[in-house]
N, C-alpha and C positions, 0 to 999 in steps of 0.2 A: 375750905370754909364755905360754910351754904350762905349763899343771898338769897334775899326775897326776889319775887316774881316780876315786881316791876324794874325794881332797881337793875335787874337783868333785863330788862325790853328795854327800858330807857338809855344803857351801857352797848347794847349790842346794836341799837339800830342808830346810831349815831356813826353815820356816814362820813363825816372829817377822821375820825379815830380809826376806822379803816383805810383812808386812804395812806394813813399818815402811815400804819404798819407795815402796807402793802410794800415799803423801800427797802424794808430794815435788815435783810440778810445779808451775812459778810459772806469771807471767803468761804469756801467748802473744807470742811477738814475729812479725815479719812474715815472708814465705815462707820461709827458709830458717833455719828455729831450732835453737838448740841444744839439745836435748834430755838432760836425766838421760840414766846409763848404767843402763839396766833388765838387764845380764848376770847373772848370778845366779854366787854363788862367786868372783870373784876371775878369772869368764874373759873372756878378747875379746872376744865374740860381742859385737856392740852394734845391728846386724840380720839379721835373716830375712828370705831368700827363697827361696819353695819351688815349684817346677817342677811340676804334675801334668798327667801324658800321660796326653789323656783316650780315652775310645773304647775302652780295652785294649790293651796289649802284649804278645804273648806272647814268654817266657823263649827261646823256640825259635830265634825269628827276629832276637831282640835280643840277648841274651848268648850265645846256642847258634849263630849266625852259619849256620842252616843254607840260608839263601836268599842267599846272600852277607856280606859285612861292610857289612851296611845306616846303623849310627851308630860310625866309626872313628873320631873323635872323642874321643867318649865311651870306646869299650870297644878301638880299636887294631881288627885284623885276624883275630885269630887267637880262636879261642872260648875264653870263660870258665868255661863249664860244660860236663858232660860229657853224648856222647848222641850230639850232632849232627855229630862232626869237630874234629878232634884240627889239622890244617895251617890254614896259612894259608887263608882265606876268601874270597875273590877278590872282585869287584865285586857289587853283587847282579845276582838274577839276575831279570831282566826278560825277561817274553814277547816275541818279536822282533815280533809286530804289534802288540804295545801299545806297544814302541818305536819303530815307524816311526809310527805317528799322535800319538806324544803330543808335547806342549810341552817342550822339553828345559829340565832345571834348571840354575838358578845357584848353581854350590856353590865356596867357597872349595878351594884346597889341603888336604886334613887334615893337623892338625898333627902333628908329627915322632913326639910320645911321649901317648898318649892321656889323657886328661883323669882318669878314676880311680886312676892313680899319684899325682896329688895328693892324695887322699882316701881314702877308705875306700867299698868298695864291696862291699853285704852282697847275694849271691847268691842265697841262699834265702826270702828275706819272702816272707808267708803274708798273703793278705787271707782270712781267717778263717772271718767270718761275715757274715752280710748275702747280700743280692741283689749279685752282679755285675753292677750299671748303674750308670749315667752319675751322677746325683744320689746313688746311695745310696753308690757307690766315690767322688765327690769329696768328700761329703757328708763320709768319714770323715778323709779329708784335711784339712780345712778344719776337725773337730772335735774329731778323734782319736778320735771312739766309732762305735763298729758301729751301723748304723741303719737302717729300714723307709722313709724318707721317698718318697714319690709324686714320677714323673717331671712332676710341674707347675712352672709358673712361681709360682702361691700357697700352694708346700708351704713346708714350716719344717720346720728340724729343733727335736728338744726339746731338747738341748744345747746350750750356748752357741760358738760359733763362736771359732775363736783370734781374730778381730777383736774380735769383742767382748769375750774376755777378756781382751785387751791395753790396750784404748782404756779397761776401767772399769780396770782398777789399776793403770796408768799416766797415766790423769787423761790420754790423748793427744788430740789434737785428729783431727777424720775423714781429713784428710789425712798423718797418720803410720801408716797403714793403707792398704792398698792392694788391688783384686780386677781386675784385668782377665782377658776372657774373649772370643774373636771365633769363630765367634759367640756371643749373651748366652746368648739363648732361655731357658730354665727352668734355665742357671746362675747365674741372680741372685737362685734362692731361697737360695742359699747365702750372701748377705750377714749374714745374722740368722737366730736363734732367733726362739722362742716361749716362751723360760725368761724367766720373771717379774721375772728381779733382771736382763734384762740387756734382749735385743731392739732396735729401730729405733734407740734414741738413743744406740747405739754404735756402729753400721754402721759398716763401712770408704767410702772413697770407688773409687766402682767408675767402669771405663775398657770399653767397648766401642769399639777402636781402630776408626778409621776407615775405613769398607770401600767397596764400586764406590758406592755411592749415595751416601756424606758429599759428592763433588764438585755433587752436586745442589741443596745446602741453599744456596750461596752464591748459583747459579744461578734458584733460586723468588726467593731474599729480595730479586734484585734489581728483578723487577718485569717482565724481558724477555718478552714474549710470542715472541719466537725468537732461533734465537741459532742461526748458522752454525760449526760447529764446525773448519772449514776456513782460515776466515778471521778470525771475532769474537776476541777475546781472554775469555781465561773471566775472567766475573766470581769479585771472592771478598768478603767480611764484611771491611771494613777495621778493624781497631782503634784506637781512639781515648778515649784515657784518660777526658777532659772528657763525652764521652757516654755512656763504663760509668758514670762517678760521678753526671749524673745519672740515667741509668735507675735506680740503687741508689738514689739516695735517694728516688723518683718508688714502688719499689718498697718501701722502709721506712715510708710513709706509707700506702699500699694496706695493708702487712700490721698495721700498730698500730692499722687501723679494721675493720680484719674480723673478729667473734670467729674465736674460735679454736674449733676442732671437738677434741669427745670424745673421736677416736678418733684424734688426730694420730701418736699412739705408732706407729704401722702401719708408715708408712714415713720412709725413712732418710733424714734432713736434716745441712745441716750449719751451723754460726754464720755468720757472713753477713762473716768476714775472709778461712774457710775456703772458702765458695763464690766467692769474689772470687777467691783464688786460685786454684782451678779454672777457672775461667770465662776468666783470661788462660792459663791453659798451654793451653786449647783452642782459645783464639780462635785463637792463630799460627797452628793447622792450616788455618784459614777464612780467613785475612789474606796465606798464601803465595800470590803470584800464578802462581809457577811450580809448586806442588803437591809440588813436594818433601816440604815438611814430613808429606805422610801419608804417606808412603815412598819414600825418597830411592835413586836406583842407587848410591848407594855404601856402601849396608848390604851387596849385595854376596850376597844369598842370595833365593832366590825362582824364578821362571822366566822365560824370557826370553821376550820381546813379538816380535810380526811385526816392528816397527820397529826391536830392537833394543835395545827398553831393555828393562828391570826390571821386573817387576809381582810383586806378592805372592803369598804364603798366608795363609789366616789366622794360620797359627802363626808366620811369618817376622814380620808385621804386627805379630803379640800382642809380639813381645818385642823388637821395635824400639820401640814406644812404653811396655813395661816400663823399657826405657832411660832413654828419656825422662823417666819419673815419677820411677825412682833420681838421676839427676842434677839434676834442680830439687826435688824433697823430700827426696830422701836417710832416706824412712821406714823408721820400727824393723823393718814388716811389709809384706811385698808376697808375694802368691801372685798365679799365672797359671795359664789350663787352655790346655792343645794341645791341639786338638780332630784336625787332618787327619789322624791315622790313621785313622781309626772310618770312612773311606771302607770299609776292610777288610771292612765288610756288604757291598757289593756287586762291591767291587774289589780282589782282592788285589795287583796289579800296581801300584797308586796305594798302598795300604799301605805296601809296600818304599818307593818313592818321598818318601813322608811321613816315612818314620822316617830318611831322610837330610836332610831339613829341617829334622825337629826337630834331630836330631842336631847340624848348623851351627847354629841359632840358639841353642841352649842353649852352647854352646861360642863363642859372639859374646857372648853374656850375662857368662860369665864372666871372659872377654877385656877386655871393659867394664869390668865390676865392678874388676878386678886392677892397669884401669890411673885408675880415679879414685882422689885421693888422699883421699879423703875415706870412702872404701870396702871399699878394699884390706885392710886391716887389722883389719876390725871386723864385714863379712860372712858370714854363713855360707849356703851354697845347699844347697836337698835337693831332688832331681832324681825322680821314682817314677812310673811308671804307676798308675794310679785302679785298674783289677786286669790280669787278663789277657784272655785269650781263648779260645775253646772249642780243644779237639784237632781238633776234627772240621769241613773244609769243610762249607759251605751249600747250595753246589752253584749259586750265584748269578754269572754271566757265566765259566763255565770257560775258562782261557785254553790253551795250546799245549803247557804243560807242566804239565798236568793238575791247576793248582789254581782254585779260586772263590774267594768271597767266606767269610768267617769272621765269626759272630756270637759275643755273650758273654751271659753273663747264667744259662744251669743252674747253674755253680758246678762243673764239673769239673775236674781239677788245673791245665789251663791255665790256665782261668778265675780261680784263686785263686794261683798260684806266680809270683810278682812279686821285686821286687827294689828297692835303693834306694843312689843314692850319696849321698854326702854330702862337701862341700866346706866348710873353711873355718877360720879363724884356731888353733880349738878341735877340730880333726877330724885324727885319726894319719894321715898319708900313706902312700903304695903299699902298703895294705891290700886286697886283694882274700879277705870271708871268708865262713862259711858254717854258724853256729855251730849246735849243736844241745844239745836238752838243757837246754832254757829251762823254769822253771817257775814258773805262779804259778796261784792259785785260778781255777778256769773255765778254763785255757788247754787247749786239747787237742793243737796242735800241735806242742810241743815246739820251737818255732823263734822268733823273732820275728817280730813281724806287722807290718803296715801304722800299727797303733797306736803302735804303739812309734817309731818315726821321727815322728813328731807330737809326740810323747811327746818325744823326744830333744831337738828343735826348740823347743820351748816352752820346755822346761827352759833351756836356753843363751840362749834371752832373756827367763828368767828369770822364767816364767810356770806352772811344772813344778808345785808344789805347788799352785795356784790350780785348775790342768786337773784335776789328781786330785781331789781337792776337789770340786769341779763333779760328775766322772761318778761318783764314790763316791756322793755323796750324792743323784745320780738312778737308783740300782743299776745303774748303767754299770760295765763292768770297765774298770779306768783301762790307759792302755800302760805301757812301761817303759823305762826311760833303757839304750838302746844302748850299754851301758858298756866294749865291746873297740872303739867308734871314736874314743874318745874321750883324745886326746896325753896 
């Protein structure tokens, strides 16, 4: 049911109704539980999922369609903003040698009426402040606050992460939270802070989908010193109930004789029903003899093999097995990164290419999402690049029509002029807008920022006063509730 705008600011920032929620989870029941509704206000939302294109996008090649109509899907054919062309956009445009040598893609039909007519799609966002990179732009995705943190695998942010502030005031269990990322590399510092009231023991449960080396682990574990790949049949990890249970209980006995170490807080665990549960939605990938299950040809998006089949990208990979996790846990939270643009450092011709991949699987995601019934009605997606990209080529492998490769990270208007849609039960339809004239202490932009869709996201499941809270009281400047996408 749609509310109006206030009536949703007024329902979500009232502070006693959060806290009061924050109690209310009973016992855990087995994989697929029914959980409290954590919406805040009286709205639908009952989960978040949020899309972050990593690597940079720039506004130019993505709403500005000036290298073709690279995600028509998403944005249709024709440019959204102004600069780059006014007509219809045509194919992208690819170097004719990078197209005779490259692997050609598998990309569905695009659909008849693009995907932002269902939603509201704000033109202008501002990544503000911060370094333009990889950790510090998902960082603020993942947190809602502007941040310094170091491209490492053992950084933290000081902030608490929306996993974590969903998993402590919702009492949820690690598997009603969700981070997959392909590749992981130094995006797994992102599961957890370093803030004292939160960190490890609320981690989400994180997916590094299965990439060319997962077919190897079934292959060691079985012991073959060779194995003809012509003729053998590949081994895989058989599943077999009576031997998880007792490996578990072989392994509950190891753990209630070991002390326990001082510094276990560190890293991210889970109760031992939730790692059960994991442990079976992983095995099937190891237990497929045919190898389907890590990515099946009839997902339908990826490029296509010398034989004729299917093979992935990371980001087709990353959100076929998002799928996967939305249909056996149906959690309140699941974020994903797309990493295959950020080829863009040394490829701009694989750039274009990527942004039509992402483009299909985000738009298979929501294809998914619309037709589970368990989903349909209670989703909301927020889609956004991590920030942009520089103006200026790198001058790295120039192709034919006189472009290279493109880095991020100075911070000039490329680099920070971003965008964001938003999709979902509680989100105004065929919006396409561009507001200006925003104000709040510290903002310089006059626009809405990166924060603010964080901000917007949290709030609708009902987490809005908790995030404020948190970055007020680390002198963070908190975002703000997006309040023209809102039915």
């Amino acid at each position: 049911m749609a509310i109006h705008r206030r009536n949703f600011l007024r329902g979500a920032l009232g502070a006693a109704g959060l806290a009061a929620a924050s109690t209310g989870l009973g016992a855990l029941a087995p994989l697929v539980r029914i959980k409290p509704a954590w919406g805040g206000g009286g709205m639908a939302t009952r989960r978040l999922v949020l899309v972050g294109i990593g690597g940079g996008l720039r506004l130019r090649e993505s709403l500005g369609m000036a290298e073709g109509a690279t995600m028509p899907n998403l944005f249709g054919t024709t440019p959204l903003v102004t600069g780059f062309g006014s007509g219809p956009a045509g194919a992208p445009r690819i170097a004719p040698e990078y197209a005779a040598a490259a692997r050609p893609l598998v990309l569905p039909a695009p659909r008849a009426t693009p995907l932002h007519t269902q939603g509201t799609l704000v033109t202008n966002l501002r990544y503000a402040d911060g370094p333009p990179g990889h950790l510090q732009g998902h960082g603020c995705l993942l947190s809602g606050s502007y941040n310094m943190i170091e491209n490492r695998a053992d950084a933290r942010l000081t902030t608490p992460t929306i996993f974590e502030i969903h998993r402590k005031a919702a009492s949820a269990p690690s598997t009603d939270a969700w981070y997959l990322s392909n590749p992981g590399g130094f995006y797994r510092a992102l599961l957890t802070s370093d803030h004292p009231l939160y960190g490890a023991r609320y981690a989400p449960t994180y997916l590094q989908p299965p990439g060319v080396m997962s077919p190897l682990v079934p292959i060691v574990t079985s012991g073959k010193r060779s194995l003809d790949v012509g003729t053998d049949a590949l081994p895989t990890v058989p599943q077999h109930a009576a031997e998880d249970a007792a490996v578990a209980r072989l392994s509950a006995v190891i753990d209630a004789n070991t002390p326990t170490w001082d510094r276990d807080d560190l890293f991210p665990h889970a109760e031992a029903d939730e790692a059960g549960e994991v442990q079976n939605h992983v095995g099937r990938f190891f237990a497929d003899a045919t190898y389907q299950t890590y990515f099946p040809d009839a997902f339908g998006i990826g490029m296509r093999a010398q034989d004729g089949s299917l093979d992935s990208t990371p980001d087709a990979l990353t959100v076929f097995h998002a799928e996967r996790v939305l249909d056996t846990f149906q959690p309140a939270l699941l974020a994903m990164t797309l990493l295959d643009v950020d080829t863009c450092h040394q490829d701009f011709n694989g750039y274009l290419r990527a942004q039509q991949i992402a483009d299909a699987a985000v738009n298979h995601l929501w294809s998914f999402i619309q037709s589970h019934p368990s989903l349909r009605d209670e989703t909301t997606l927020i889609v956004m690049p991590e920030h942009g990209r520089h103006l200026f080529f790198n001058g790295q492998n120039p192709d034919s029509l006189g472009r290279s490769g493109i880095d991020h990270g100075q911070g000039d208007d490329g680099d920070r002029n971003t965008w964001v849609l938003m999709l979902g039960p509680d989100i105004r339809a065929n919006q396409v807008i561009a507001p200006t004239g925003i104000t709040q202490t510290g903002r310089t932009s006059g626009r809405y920022e990166t924060i603010d869709a964080v901000m917007t996201g949290m709030t609708l499941l009902g987490h809005g006063d908790r995030l404020a809270g948190d970055l007020t009281t680390a002198n963070k400047r908190p975002g703000l509730v997006v309040e023209e996408v809102l039915a």
